[in-house]
Every structure is written in structure tokens, then in C-alpha cells.
VMD Tcl script that draws the C-alpha trace (Angstrom):
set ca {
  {-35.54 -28.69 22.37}
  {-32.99 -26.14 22.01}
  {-30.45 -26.15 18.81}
  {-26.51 -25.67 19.63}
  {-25.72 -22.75 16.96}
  {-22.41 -24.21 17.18}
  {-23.64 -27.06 15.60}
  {-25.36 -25.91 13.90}
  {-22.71 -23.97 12.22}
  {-20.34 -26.59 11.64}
  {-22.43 -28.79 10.23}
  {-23.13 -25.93 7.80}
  {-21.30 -27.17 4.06}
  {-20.20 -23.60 3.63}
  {-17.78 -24.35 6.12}
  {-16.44 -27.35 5.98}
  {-12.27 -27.74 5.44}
  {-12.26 -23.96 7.13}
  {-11.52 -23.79 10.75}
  {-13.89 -21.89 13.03}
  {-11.76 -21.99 15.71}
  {-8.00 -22.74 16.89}
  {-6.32 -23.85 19.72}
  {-3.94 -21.25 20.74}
  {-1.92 -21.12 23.94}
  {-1.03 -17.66 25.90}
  {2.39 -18.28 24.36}
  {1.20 -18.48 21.22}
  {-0.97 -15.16 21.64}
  {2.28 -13.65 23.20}
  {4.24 -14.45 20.31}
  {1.59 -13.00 17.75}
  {1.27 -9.65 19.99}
  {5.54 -8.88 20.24}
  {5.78 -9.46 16.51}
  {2.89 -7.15 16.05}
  {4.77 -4.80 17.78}
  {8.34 -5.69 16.71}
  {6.79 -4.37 13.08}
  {4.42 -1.45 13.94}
  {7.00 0.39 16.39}
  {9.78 -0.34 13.41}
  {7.50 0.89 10.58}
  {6.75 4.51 12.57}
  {10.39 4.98 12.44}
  {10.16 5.22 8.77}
  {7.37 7.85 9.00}
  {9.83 10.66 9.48}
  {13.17 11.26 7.73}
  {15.87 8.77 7.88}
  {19.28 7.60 6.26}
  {19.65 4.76 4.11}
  {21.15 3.00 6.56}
  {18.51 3.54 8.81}
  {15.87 2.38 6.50}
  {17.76 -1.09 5.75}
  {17.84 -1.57 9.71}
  {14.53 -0.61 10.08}
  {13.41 -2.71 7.03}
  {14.91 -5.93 8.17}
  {13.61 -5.92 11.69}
  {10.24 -4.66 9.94}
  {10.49 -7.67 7.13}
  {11.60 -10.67 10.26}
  {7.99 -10.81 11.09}
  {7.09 -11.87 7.80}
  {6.92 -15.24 6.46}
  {9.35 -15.32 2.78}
  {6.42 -15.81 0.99}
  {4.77 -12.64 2.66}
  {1.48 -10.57 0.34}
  {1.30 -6.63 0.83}
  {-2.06 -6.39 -0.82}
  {-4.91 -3.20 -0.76}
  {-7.98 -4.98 -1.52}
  {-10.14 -2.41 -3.10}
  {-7.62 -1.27 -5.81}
  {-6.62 -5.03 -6.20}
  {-2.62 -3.56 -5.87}
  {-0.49 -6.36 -4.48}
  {3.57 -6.98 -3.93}
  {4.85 -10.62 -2.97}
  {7.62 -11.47 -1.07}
  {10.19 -9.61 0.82}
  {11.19 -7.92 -1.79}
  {7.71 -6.92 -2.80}
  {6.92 -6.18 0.95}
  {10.18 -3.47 0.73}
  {8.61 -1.96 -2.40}
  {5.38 -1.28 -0.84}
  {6.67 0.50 2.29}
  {8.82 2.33 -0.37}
  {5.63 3.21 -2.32}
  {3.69 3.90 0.92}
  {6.22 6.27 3.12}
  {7.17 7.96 0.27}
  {3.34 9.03 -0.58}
  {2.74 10.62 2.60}
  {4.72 13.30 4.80}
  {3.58 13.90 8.62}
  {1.81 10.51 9.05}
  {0.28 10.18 12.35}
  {-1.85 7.40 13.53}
  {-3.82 6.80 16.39}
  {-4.72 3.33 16.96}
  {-8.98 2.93 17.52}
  {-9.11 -0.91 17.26}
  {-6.72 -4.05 17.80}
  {-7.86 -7.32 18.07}
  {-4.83 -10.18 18.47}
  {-5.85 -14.01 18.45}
  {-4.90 -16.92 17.05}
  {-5.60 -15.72 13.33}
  {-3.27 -12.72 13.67}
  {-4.13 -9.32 14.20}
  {-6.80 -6.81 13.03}
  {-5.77 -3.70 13.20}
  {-8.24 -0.52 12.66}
  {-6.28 3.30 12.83}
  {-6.88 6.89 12.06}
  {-3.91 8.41 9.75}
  {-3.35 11.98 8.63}
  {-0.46 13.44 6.98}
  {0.03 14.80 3.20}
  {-0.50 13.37 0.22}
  {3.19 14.06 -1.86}
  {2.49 11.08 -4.54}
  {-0.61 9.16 -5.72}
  {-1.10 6.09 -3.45}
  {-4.22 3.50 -3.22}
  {-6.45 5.55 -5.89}
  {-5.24 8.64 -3.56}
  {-4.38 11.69 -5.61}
  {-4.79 14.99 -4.48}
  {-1.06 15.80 -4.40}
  {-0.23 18.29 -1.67}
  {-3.36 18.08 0.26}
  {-4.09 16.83 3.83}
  {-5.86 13.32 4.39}
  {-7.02 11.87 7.04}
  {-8.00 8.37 6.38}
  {-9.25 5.17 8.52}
  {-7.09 2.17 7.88}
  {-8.37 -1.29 8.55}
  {-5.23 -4.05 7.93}
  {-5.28 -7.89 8.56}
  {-2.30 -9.11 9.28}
  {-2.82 -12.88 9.23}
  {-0.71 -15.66 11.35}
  {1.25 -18.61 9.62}
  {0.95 -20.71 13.52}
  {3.36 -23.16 11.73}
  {6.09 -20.20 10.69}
  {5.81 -18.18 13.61}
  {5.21 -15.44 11.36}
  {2.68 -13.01 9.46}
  {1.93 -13.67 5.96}
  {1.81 -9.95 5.36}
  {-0.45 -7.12 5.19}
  {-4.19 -7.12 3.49}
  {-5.74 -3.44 3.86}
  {-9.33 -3.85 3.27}
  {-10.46 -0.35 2.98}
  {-9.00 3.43 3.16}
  {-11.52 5.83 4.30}
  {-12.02 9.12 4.48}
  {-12.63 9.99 8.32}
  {-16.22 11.98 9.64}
  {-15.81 15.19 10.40}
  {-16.29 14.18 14.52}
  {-13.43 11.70 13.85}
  {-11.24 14.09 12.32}
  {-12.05 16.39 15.48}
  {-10.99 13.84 17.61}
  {-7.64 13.38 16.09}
  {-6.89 16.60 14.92}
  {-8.70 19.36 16.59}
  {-6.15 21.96 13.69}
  {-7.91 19.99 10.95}
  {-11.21 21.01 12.08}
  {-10.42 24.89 12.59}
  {-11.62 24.15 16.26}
}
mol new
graphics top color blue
foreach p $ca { graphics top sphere $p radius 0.5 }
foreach p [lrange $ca 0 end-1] q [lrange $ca 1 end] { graphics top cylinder $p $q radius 0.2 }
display resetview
């Protein structure tokens, strides 16, 4: 007699009031993709320069994704901003610590809990960011960012990086074959 892991699972009391799973419908999934998108093709517009009216345009169309009581929070330096406000101070913080940012996306998985999103950056350090401080210098980092899904709102809750790393040098050749000297 076979055992349904599934059952298994659920019967487990480590995870009981958590939901394994969620009904979601393709419109649902839609909706979770175009605000994913609606925010990461805003935020690359603040990667180069830009007025001030430009970034309050770009900020509020960034922000509308984002649930009012939104978290921007790095979890291995334990930094965190709340709310819309905080969420504007963080991007603030963020673009203004890096000059040239590039990323190219390596991993993207959108369901029902939001989106998991996994990118290469480079660019240059120009202010300490995240533990970051070699001021001046090139990086070229990994990014891994949650952004979870409030199915009642319609909306992210924010952002939750869970680790900057450094890339290997056959990542770095793939996104930068300069950075490499090849």
C-alpha cells in the first residue's frame, strides 16, 4: 500500500493554517504577470538619467502595483522601508547607488503566490547599498526578489530580496564578455 505524499504532507502539523496550494484562474495569473510587468518595465526607466518629473511618473505607475501597506525589505542585511512612502525611499536609495545597471533576467516564475524573480545586474557602485561598498567599482551581482500577491488587493505586497551575490566568473562571461577581458 502506497502513501499519497500529498497527504501525507498536509496532515503534517508544520503546516497546518498555511496553504499549500491556491486556486488561481488564468485571469488571475494574467493579472499577477501585467502588474509584474507594469513595475519592472517602469523601474528600468529609472536606471538611466531622468527629470523629476519623470521620476514622479515613473514612481506612481511603479508604486500602483503595490498594496498601501507595501514592505521593500533585503533579507540578509535585515534593511526594510514600509509603505509607499518607504517603497519611494528605497528605489531612491537603490538607483542612486548604482550607475549603468543592466539586468538580464535568468529566472521568472509567476503563480498564484506572486512572482520570483532571479536576474544578473552589473553597473557601478557610486554609494554604499545592501552591505555593498566598494565605491567606484564594477559589480555584477545575482538578484533573487519575491514579490508576493495580496489575491484579495489585486496587488503585490512589495519586494523581499533574499540574497545579492556576487556572479561566477562563467556568469559574468555570459553577461558581460568586457568584464571578463574576453
Amino acid at each position: 500500500m502506497t502513501v499519497d505524499p500529498v497527504a501525507q504532507i498536509l496532515e503534517d502539523p508544520r503546516f497546518q493554517g498555511q496553504p499549500l496550494t491556491w486556486e488561481v484562474t488564468p485571469d488571475e495569473c494574467t493579472a499577477i504577470r501585467h502588474a509584474w510587468l507594469t513595475h519592472v518595465s517602469t523601474e528600468e526607466r529609472l536606471f538611466v538619467p531622468h527629470s523629476d518629473d519623470e521620476w514622479r511618473r515613473h514612481m506612481a505607475t511603479m508604486l500602483s502595483v503595490f498594496s498601501d501597506e507595501c514592505v521593500m525589505e533585503l533579507v540578509f542585511t535585515g534593511e526594510r522601508w514600509d509603505g509607499k512612502v518607504g517603497a519611494e525611499e528605497f528605489y531612491r536609495v537603490f538607483t542612486d547607488a548604482f550607475e549603468g545597471m543592466t539586468w538580464v533576467p535568468q529566472a521568472l516564475a509567476i503563480g498564484p503566490q506572486g512572482v520570483l524573480d532571479v536576474a544578473n545586474m552589473t553597473g557601478v557602485l557610486r554609494q554604499p547599498f545592501a552591505g555593498l561598498t566598494g565605491i567606484d567599482q564594477p559589480v555584477h551581482l545575482q538578484w533573487v526578489i519575491h514579490f508576493p500577491w495580496l489575491p484579495d488587493e489585486g496587488k503585490f505586497r512589495g519586494e523581499t530580496v533574499h540574497s545579492i551575490r556576487p556572479l561566477t566568473p562563467v556568469e559574468l562571461a555570459a553577461v558581460s564578455p568586457q568584464a571578463t577581458g574576453r
